[in-house]
VEXROLUM-281810 format. One record per residue (C-alpha): residue in one letter; x, y, z. Coordinates in steps of 0.001 Angstrom, whole numbers, padded with zeros to 6 digits, always signed. Layout:
residues N
AXYZ
...
***
This chain:
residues 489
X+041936+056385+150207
X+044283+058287+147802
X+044969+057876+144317
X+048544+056587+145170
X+047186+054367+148385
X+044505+052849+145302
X+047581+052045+142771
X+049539+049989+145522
X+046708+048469+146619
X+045864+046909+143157
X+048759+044550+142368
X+048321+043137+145691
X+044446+042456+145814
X+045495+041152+142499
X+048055+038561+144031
X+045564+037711+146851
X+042505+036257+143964
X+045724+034362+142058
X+046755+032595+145231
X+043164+031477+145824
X+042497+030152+142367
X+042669+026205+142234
X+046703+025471+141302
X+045777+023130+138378
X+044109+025831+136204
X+047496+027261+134720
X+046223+029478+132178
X+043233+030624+134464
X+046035+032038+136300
X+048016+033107+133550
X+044884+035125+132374
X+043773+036697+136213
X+047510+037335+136757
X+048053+039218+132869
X+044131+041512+133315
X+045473+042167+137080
X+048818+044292+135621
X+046986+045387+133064
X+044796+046922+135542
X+047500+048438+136921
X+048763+049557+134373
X+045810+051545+133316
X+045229+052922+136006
X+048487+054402+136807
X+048776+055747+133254
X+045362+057596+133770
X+046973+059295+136731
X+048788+060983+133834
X+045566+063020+133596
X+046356+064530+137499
X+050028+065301+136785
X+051431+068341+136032
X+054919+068245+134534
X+055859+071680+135227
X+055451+071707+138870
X+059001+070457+139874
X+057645+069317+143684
X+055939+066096+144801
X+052266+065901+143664
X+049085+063396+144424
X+050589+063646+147710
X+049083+061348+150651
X+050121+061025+154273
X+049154+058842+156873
X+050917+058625+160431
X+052276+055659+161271
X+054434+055868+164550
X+054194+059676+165415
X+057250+059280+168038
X+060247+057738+165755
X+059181+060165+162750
X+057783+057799+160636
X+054732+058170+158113
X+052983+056054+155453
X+053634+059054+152841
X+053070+058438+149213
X+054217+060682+146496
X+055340+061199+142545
X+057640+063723+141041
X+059190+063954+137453
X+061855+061510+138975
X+059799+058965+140400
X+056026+058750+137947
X+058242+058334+134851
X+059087+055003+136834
X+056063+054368+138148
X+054505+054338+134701
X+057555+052405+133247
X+057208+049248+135773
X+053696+049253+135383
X+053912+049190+131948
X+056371+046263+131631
X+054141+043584+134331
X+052055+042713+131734
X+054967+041750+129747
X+056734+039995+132235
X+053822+037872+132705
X+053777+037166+128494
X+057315+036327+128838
X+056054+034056+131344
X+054095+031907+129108
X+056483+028631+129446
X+055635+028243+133255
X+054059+025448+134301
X+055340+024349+137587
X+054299+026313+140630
X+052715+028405+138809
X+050108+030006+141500
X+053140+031002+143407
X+055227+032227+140257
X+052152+034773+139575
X+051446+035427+143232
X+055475+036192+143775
X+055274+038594+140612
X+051949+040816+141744
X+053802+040724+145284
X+056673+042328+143468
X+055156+044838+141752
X+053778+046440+144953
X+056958+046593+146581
X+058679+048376+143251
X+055522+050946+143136
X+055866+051495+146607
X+059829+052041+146638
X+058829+054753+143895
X+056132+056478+145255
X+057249+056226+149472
X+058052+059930+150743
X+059223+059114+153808
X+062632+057099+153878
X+061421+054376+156834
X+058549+052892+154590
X+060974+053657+151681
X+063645+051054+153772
X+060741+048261+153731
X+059882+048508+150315
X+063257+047987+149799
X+063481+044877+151739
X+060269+043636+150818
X+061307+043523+147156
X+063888+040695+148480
X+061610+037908+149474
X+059357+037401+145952
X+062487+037548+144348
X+064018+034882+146571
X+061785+032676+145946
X+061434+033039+142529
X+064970+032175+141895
X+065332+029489+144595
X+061843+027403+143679
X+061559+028243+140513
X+064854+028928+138501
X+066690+027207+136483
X+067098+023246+136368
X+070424+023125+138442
X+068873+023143+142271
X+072083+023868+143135
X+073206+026675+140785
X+069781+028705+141334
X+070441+028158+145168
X+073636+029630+145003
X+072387+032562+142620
X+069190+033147+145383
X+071795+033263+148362
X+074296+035719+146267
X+071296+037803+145442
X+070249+038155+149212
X+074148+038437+150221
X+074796+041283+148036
X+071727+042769+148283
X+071260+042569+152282
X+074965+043414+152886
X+074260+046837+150697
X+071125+047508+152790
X+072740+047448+155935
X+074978+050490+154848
X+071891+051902+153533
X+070333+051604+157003
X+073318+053083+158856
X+073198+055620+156630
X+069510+056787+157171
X+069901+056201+161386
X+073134+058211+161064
X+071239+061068+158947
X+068101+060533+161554
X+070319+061209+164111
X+072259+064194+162680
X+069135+066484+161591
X+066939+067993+164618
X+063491+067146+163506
X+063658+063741+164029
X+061856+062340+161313
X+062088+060304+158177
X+060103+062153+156128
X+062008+062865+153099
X+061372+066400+152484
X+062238+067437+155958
X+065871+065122+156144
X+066644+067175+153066
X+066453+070247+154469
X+068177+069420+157280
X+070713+067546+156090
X+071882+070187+153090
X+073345+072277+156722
X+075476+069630+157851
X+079467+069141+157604
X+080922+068118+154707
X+082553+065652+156057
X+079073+064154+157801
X+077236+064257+154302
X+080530+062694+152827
X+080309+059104+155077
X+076301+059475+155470
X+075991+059449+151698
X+079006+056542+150992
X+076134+054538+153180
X+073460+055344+150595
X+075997+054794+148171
X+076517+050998+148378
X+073023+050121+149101
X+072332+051574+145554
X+075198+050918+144045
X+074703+047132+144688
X+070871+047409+143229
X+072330+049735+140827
X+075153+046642+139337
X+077754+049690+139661
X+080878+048145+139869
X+082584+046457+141509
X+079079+045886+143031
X+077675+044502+140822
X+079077+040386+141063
X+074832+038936+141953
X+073951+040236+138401
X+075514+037580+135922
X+074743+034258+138122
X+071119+035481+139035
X+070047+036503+135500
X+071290+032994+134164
X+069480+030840+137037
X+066104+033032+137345
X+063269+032307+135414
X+062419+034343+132283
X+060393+037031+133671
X+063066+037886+136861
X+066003+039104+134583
X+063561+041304+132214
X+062082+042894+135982
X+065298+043159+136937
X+067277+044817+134322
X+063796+046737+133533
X+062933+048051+136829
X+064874+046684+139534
X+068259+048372+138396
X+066172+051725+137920
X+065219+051467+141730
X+068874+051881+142562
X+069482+054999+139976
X+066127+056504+141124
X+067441+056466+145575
X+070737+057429+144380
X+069114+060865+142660
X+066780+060822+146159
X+070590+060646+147924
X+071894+063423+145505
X+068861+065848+146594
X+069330+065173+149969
X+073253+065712+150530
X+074194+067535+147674
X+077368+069051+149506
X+078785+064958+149411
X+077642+064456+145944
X+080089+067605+144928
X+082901+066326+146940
X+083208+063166+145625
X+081734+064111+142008
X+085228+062715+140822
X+084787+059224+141994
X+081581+058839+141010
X+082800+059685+137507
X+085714+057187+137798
X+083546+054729+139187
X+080573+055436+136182
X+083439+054983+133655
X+084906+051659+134974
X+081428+050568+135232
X+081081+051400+131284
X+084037+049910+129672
X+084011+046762+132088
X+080712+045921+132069
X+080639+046402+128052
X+084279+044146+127429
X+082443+041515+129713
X+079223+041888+127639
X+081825+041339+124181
X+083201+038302+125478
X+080020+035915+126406
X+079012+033357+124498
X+075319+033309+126726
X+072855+035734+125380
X+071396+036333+128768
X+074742+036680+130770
X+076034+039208+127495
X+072804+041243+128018
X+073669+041311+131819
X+076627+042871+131668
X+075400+045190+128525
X+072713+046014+131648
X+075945+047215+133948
X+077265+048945+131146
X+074366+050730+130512
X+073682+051717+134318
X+077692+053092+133297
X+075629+055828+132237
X+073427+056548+134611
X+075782+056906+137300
X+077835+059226+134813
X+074625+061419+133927
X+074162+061660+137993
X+077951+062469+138762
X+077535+065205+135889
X+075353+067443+138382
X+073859+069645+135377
X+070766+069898+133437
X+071981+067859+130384
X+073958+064941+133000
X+070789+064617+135088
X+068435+064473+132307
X+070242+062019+130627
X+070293+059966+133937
X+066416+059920+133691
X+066232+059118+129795
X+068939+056363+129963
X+066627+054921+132964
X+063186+054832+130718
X+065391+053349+127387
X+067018+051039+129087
X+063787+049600+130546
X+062386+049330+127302
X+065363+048301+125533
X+066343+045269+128400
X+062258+044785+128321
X+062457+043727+124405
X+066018+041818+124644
X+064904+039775+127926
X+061929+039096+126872
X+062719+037743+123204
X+065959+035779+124674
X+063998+033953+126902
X+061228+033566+124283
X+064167+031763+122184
X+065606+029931+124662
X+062028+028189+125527
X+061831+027604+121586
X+065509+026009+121664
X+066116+025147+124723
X+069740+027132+124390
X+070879+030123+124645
X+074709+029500+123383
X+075170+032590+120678
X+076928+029721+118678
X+074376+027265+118372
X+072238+029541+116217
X+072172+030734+112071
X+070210+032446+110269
X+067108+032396+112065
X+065859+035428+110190
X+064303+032574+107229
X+062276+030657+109997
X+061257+033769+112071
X+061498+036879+110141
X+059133+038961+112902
X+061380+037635+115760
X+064972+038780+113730
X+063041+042244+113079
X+062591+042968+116808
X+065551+042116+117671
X+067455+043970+115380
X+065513+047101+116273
X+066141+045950+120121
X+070178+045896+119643
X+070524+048900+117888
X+068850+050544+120503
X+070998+049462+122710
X+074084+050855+120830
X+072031+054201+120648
X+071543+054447+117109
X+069386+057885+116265
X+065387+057226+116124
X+065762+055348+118963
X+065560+056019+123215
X+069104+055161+123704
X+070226+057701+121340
X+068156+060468+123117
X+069365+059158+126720
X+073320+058594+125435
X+073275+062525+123909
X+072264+064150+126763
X+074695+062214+129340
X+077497+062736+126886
X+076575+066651+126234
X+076397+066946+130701
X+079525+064963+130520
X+081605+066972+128106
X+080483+070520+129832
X+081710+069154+133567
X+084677+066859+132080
X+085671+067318+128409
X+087670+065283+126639
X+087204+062105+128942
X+083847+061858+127498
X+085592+059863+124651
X+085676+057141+127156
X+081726+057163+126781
X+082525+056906+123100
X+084553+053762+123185
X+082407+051967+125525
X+080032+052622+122791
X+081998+050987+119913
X+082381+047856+122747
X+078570+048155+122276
X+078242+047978+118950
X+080758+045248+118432
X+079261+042884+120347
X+075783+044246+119338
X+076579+043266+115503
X+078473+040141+116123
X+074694+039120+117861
X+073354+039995+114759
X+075754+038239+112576
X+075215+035202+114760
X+071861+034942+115030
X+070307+036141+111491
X+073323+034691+108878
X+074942+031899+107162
X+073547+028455+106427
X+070258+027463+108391
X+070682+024442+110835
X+068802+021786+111098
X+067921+022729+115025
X+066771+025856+113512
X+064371+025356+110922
X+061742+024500+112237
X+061669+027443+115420
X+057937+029098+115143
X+057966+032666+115282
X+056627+034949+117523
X+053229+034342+118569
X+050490+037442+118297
X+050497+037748+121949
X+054000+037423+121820
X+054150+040388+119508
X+051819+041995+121387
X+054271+042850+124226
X+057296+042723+122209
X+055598+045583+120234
X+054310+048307+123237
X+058336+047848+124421
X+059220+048534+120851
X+057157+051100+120295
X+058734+053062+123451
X+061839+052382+121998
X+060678+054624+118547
X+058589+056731+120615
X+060753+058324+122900
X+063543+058110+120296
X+061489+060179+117357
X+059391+062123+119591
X+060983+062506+123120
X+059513+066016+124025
X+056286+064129+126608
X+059365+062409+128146
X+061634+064820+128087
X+058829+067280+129883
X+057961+064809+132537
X+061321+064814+134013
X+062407+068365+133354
X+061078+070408+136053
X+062109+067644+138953
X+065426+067754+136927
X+066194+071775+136449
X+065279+071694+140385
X+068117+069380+141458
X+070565+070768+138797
X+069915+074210+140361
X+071589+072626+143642
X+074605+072584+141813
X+074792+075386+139531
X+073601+073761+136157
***
């Protein structure tokens, strides 16, 4: 068994001991379900140790045939692309399950949904061949479905209604997805999915063939992705799912649609560089709306979930750059936006259980009754806006350098959607850390120390990659300068 075979393998041995623990002992399964990703998690960041950032081609490669006469292969493989991911999801399980801490009901199947989730995400990042790539995909659907359906929020009806627009949207993008891949199956003469070899062959065809193949790819990611106007599942599901679904989602979930859109952009670059002017169009709707939207909510989780399609803004813009700088930026706004949705998810929902609202006006001054709580968050917000120090500010620089080289003076539309930012950033500071304290507020305890445990390894990514983003920076540059070269940047 391979290395990569081992690290998919773990999460879901891992689910399998939860789901035979007995269902009463809640924080038996808690603990098994919290050392299981943290298993996980160590071993995929030891993998580190096998990876060499400045080979630009796919590495602790494994293949296994699977059904020799359609093509298809269980092939496993990382690049600077896809381990920076890999080591990002695993890292933020183990905070999804402290975010989790408030569960109580259905708990063995909360914990056994999550560890089934994980898998599918690791596999989705590390599948080399575009068949096991497609179930991944799907698989990813059905933990998440029940997640939000059994155990969201209060409202049966509501989080039934947010599960069914979640599969809609979701399922309706996949079957473009799927065209897309038969169509490309069919157009290249070897016949198979394995990625590597559709690339090749697919870089000869038409323009005009690359052009409707990749508008296939395009919606199934875009609608993962939140791109607009894809992106409707986003605000009702992140309001209705429990507290650990919108920080997986916004964390890793969105990245899973940036990550097979740069797998799209390798394969048919000559349909990437036709319609390199919608994609900007689309990137820069996708900014300004999703930010205005953010500005205008009152509901802390529904602002941060369309800050999240705001901030995916930029990753489609740092894709539709095709350059060095655009590309790179793609990447980095991927990894800070994990961390930074990580921290904000994770202390919303941390509030919300404490208050049991998440109305931006119901709240004052908190900073008095939990100082360590107002201190992450602030750091958590700013990041967001991109202030310097931080990962958004080394993600935002480099998409608005790639931008201004391929587009000029339209990059001041990047500008203004960060100003939206920053005004509704501040007003959430205002809101929640002045004026007089209320009497609901008081008496909210602070963070706990496992509480700050998690909040802290997000926030320490957050300062990391922001003071010192050279690792970072060298993980993804040689799988970066590759693709850029595609295009001439």
């Amino acid at each position: 068994m391979g290395l990569l075979s081992a690290l998919l393998l773990l999460p879901l041995v891992g689910g399998l001991i939860v789901a035979l623990l007995p269902g009463r002992k809640v924080d038996l399964i808690r603990r098994a379900t919290l050392a299981a990703t943290v298993v996980v998690l160590a071993f995929a960041w030891s993998l580190l140790i096998h990876f060499d950032p400045a080979v630009a081609g796919i590495q602790l490669y494994e293949a296994h045939a699977w059904h020799a006469r359609l093509g298809s292969s269980f092939t496993l493989g990382v690049d600077g692309f896809s381990f920076p991911l890999v080591l990002l999801a695993t890292l933020l399980m183990p905070v999804a399950v402290v975010a989790s801490g408030g569960v109580k009901h259905g708990a063995k199947l909360y914990f056994t949904l999550l560890l089934l989730l994980e898998t599918a995400m690791l596999g989705v990042f590390m599948a080399r061949d575009w068949s096991l790539f497609y179930v991944f995909w799907e698989l990813t659907l059905v933990p998440l479905f029940f997640l939000i359906d059994r155990l969201g929020g209060k409202n049966r009806l509501r989080r039934q209604k947010a599960a069914l627009n979640f599969v809609l949207y979701t399922m309706g993008g996949s079957v473009f997805m799927l065209i897309a891949l038969l169509l490309l199956y069919d157009a290249v003469p070897t016949h198979s999915f394995a990625m590597g070899a559709m690339a090749e062959a697919a870089r000869g065809l038409p323009i005009e063939t690359q052009v409707w193949i990749f508008a296939g790819f395009f919606i199934g990611f875009g609608v993962k992705m939140a791109v607009f106007p894809m992106h409707g599942w986003v605000p009702l599901v992140y309001a209705e799912a429990p507290s650990a679904v919108p920080l997986i989602s916004s964390g890793i979930l969105l990245k899973m649609g940036g990550y097979g859109l740069l797998r799209a952009t390798e394969t048919l670059p000559g349909a990437v560089w036709a319609l390199q002017g919608w994609l900007a169009t689309l990137a820069f709707v996708t900014l300004l709306y999703g930010g205005v939207l953010a500005w205008r909510q009152r509901d802390l989780i529904v602002m941060l979930a369309y800050s999240s399609i705001s901030h995916m803004g930029v990753v489609l813009l740092g894709i539709a750059a095709l350059n060095t700088a655009g590309l790179t930026g793609a990447m980095m706004q991927m990894l800070a936006h994990g961390f930074v949705a990580a921290a904000l998810f994770l202390m919303v929902g941390l509030l919300d259980a404490r208050t049991d609202t998440r109305d931006i006006g119901d709240y004052s001054s908190l900073v008095r009754s939990m100082p360590r709580f107002a201190f992450f968050m602030v750091l958590a917000l700013t990041a967001a806006v991109g202030l310097p120090g931080t990962a958004g500010f080394i993600a935002e620089l480099h998409a608005l350098v790639g931008g201004f080289a391929r587009w000029g003076g339209w990059m001041v539309l990047l500008s203004l959607s960060l100003l939206i930012s920053a005004a509704y950033a501040f007003r959430t500071v205002g809101r929640l850390f002045t004026g007089p304290v209320g009497k609901a507020m008081r008496e909210v305890p602070d963070l706990t120390r496992p509480e700050m445990a998690a909040v802290g390894v997000v926030s320490f990514g957050i300062l990391g990659i922001g003071l010192y983003p050279a690792p970072a920076l060298a993980l993804v540059g040689a799988s970066v300068a590759q693709l850029a070269r595609y295009f001439g940047g």
